[in-house]
C-alpha positions as MATLAB code, in Angstrom:
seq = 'XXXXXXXXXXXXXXXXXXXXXXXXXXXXXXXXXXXXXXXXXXXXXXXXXXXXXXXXXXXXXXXXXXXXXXXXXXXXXXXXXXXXXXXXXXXXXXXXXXXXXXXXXXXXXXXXXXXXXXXXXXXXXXXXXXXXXXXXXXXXXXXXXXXXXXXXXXXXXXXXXXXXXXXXXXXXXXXXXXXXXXXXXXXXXXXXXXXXXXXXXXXXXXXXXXXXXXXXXXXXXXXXXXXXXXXXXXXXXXXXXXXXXXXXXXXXXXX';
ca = [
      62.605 -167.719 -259.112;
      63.812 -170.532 -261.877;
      67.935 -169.776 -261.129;
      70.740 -171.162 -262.584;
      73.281 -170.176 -259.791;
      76.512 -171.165 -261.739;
      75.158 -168.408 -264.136;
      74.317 -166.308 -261.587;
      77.741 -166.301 -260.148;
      78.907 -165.524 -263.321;
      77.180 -162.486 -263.300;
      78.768 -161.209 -260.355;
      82.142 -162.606 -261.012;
      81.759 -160.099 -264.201;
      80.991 -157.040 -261.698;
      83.165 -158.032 -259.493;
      86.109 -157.983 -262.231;
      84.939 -154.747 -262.768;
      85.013 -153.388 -259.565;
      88.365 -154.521 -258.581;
      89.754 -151.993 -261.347;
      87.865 -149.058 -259.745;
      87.597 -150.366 -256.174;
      89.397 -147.264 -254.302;
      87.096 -144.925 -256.444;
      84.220 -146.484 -255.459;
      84.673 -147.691 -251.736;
      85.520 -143.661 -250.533;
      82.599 -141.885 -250.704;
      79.770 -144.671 -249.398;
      82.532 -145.604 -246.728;
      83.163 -142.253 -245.487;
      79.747 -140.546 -245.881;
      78.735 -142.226 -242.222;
      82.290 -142.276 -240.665;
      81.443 -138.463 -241.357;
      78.164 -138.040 -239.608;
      79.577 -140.581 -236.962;
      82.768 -137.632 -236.217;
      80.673 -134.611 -236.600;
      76.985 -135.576 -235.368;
      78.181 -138.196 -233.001;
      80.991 -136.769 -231.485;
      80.631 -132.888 -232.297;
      76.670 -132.496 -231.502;
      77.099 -135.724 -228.899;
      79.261 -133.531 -226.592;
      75.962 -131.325 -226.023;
      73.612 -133.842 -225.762;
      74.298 -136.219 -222.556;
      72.400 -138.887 -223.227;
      70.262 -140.438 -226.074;
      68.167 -143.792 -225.369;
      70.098 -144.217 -222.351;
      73.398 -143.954 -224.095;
      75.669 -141.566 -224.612;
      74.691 -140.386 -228.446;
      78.042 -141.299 -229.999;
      77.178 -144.394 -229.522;
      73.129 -144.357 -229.956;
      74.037 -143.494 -233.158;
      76.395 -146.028 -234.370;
      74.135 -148.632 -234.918;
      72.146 -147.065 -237.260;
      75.110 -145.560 -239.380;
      76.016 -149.101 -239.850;
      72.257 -149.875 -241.734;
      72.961 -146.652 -243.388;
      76.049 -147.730 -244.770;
      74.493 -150.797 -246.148;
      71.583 -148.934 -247.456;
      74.204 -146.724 -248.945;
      76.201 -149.621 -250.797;
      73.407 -151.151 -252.313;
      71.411 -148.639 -253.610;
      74.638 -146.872 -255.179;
      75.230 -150.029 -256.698;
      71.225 -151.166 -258.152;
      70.350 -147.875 -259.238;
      73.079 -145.651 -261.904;
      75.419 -148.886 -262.389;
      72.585 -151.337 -263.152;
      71.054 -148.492 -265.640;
      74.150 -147.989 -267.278;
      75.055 -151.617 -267.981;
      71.238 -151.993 -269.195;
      70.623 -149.022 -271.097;
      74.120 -147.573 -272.011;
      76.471 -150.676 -272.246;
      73.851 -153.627 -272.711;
      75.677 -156.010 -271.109;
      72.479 -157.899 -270.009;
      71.833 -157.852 -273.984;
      75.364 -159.892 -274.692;
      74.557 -161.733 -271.274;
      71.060 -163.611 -272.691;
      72.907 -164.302 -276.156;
      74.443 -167.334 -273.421;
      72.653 -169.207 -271.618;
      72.174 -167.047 -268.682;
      68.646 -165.857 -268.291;
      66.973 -162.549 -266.879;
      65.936 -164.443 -263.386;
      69.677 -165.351 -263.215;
      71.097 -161.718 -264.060;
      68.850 -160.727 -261.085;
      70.483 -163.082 -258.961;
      73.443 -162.287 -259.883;
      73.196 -158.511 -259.188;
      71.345 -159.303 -255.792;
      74.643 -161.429 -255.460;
      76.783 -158.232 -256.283;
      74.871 -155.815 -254.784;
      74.824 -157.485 -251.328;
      78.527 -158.232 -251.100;
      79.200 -154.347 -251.734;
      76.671 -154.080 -249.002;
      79.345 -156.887 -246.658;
      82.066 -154.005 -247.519;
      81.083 -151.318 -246.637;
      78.459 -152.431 -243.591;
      81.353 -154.283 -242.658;
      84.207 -151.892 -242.926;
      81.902 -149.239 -241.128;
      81.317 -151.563 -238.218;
      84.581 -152.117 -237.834;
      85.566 -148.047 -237.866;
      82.744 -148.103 -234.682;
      84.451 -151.054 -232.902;
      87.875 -148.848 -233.682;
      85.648 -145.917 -231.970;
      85.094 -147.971 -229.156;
      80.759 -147.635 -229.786;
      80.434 -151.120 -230.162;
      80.136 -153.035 -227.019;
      81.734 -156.602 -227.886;
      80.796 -159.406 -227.868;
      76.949 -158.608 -228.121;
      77.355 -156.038 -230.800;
      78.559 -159.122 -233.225;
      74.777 -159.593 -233.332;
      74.279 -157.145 -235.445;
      76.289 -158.285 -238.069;
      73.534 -160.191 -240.205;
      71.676 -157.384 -239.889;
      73.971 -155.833 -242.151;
      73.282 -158.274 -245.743;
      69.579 -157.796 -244.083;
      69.190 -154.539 -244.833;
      71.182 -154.496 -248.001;
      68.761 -157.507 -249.386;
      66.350 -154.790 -249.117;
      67.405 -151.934 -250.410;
      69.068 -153.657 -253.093;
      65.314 -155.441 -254.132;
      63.936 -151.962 -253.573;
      66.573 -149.984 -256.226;
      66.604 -152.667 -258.708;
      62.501 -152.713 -258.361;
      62.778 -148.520 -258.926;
      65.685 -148.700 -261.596;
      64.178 -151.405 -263.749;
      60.756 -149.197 -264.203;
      62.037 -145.908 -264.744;
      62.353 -144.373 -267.853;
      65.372 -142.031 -267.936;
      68.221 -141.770 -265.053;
      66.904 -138.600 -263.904;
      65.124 -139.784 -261.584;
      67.111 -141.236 -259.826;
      67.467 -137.681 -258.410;
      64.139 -138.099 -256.927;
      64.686 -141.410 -255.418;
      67.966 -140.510 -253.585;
      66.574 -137.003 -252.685;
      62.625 -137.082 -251.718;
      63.035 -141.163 -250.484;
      66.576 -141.999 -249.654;
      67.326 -138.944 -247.733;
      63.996 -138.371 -245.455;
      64.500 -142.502 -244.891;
      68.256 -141.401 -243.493;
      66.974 -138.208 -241.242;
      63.654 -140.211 -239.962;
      64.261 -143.408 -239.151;
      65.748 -143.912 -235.812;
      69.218 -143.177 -236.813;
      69.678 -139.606 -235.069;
      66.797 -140.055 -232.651;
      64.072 -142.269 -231.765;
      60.946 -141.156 -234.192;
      58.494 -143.154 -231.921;
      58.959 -140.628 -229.468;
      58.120 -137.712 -231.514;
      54.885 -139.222 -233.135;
      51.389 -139.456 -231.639;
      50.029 -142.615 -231.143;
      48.054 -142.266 -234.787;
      50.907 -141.599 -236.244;
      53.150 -144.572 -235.081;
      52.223 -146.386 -238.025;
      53.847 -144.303 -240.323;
      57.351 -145.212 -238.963;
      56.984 -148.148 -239.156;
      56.015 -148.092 -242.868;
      60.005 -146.841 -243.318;
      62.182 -149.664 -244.454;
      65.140 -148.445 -243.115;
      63.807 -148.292 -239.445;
      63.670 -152.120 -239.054;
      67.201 -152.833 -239.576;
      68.595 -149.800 -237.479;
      66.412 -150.768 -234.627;
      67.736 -154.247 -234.819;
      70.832 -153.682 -235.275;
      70.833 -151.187 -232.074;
      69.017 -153.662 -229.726;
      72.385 -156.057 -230.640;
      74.257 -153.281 -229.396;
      72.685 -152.552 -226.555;
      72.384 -156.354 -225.930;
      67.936 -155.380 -224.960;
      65.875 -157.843 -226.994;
      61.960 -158.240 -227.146;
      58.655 -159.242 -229.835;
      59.205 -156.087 -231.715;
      62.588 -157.047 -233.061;
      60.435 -159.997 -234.233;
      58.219 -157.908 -235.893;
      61.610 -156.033 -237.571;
      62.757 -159.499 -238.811;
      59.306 -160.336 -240.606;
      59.291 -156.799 -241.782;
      62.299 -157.073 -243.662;
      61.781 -160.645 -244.978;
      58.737 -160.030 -246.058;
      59.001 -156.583 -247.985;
      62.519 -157.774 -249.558;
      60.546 -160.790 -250.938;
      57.650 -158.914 -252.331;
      60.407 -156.049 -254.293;
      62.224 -159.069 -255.510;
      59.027 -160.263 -256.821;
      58.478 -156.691 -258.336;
      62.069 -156.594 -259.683;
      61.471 -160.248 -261.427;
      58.879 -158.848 -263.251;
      60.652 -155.409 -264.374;
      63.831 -157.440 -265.558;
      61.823 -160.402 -267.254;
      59.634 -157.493 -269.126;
      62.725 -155.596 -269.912;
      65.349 -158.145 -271.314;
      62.568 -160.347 -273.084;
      60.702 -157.898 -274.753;
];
């Protein structure tokens, strides 16, 4: 990707200019949605269930509430605010009458989108230290998992947002992808062990299982060849959307 990244930091300094007018609008409801399902699920349902991948489930679920609170702040971000500012507001319009270029207003939303991604991911890890779920110091290693797994969400929204038509479907995107990704992906418990063997490969076709089961081997400080597998997973797939979302925003703001 040909990237200017003074002009990409432009970019983002623009939404981040923005956002610091709306910032306690916007930060509520990603932040809380998981510090939610941490209180109710966690602690509610957790005080039936005594144990949950040999933890207690408070804090088997931690972990991946953290991935789901990136997944949350990027995909918020790359899907109705990045379709506003191109179709309602054209700012990417006034952006190319400068000498900033399509690959560098990609960059400069990846920028964007990923330090939303720091906020959130980050504030939410720090409500489970605050919860006493994250055993420290070996639960710092799941802190790059956190930009991780917003690098690829926030390739994978941009790659749906820049392709579809009309906002309404982004409806289908958070509902019939988004959601089942949240309920079946190792967050509330381990899908693996529900599945038949011919069936394993289907979970691990779900993007937001890599990053949850990384980021809950840091936790519980238990490390093998299938969190190398995780890393690949996401490095790879972010890489191949970003090379999807290239093409959508070159197509769109050049022709």
């Amino acid at each position: 990707m040909s990237v200017s990244w003074p002009h990409a930091v432009a970019v983002w300094r623009r939404n981040a200019t923005m956002y610091r007018r709306t910032w306690k609008l916007n930060i509520l409801p990603n932040f809380f949605e998981p510090v939610f399902y941490l209180a109710a699920i966690g602690i509610g349902v957790g005080a039936y269930i005594q144990q949950m991948g040999g933890t207690s489930y408070a804090e088997f679920l931690a972990p991946g509430l953290v991935c789901v609170a990136a997944m949350n702040g990027a995909s918020f971000e790359v899907t109705y605010n990045v379709y506003v500012r191109l179709h309602h507001e054209h700012i990417y319009d006034a952006m190319l009458t400068s000498p900033i270029q399509a690959d560098d207003v990609l960059a400069g939303e990846i920028l964007w989108a990923m330090t939303r991604v720091m906020i959130y991911g980050g504030s939410f890890f720090v409500a489970v230290v605050l919860f006493g779920l994250a055993p420290l110091p070996q639960a710092l290693l799941a802190l790059p998992v956190i930009p991780l797994a917003g690098l690829l969400f926030a390739a994978l929204g941009l790659a749906f947002t820049l392709r579809i038509p009309g906002m309404d479907l982004f409806s289908f995107y958070f509902t019939l992808f988004l959601t089942p990704l949240f309920l079946f992906s190792d967050v509330f418990f381990p899908i693996q062990e529900r599945l038949s063997g011919g069936w394993s490969w289907l979970a691990e076709a779900l993007p937001l299982l890599h990053p949850v089961r990384l980021a809950r081997s840091a936790f519980q400080g238990s490390w093998s060849w299938l969190q190398v597998w995780d890393l690949l997973y996401l490095l790879g797939a972010s890489a191949a959307l970003l090379a999807v979302a290239r093409r959508a925003i070159r197509e769109r703001l050049t022709s």
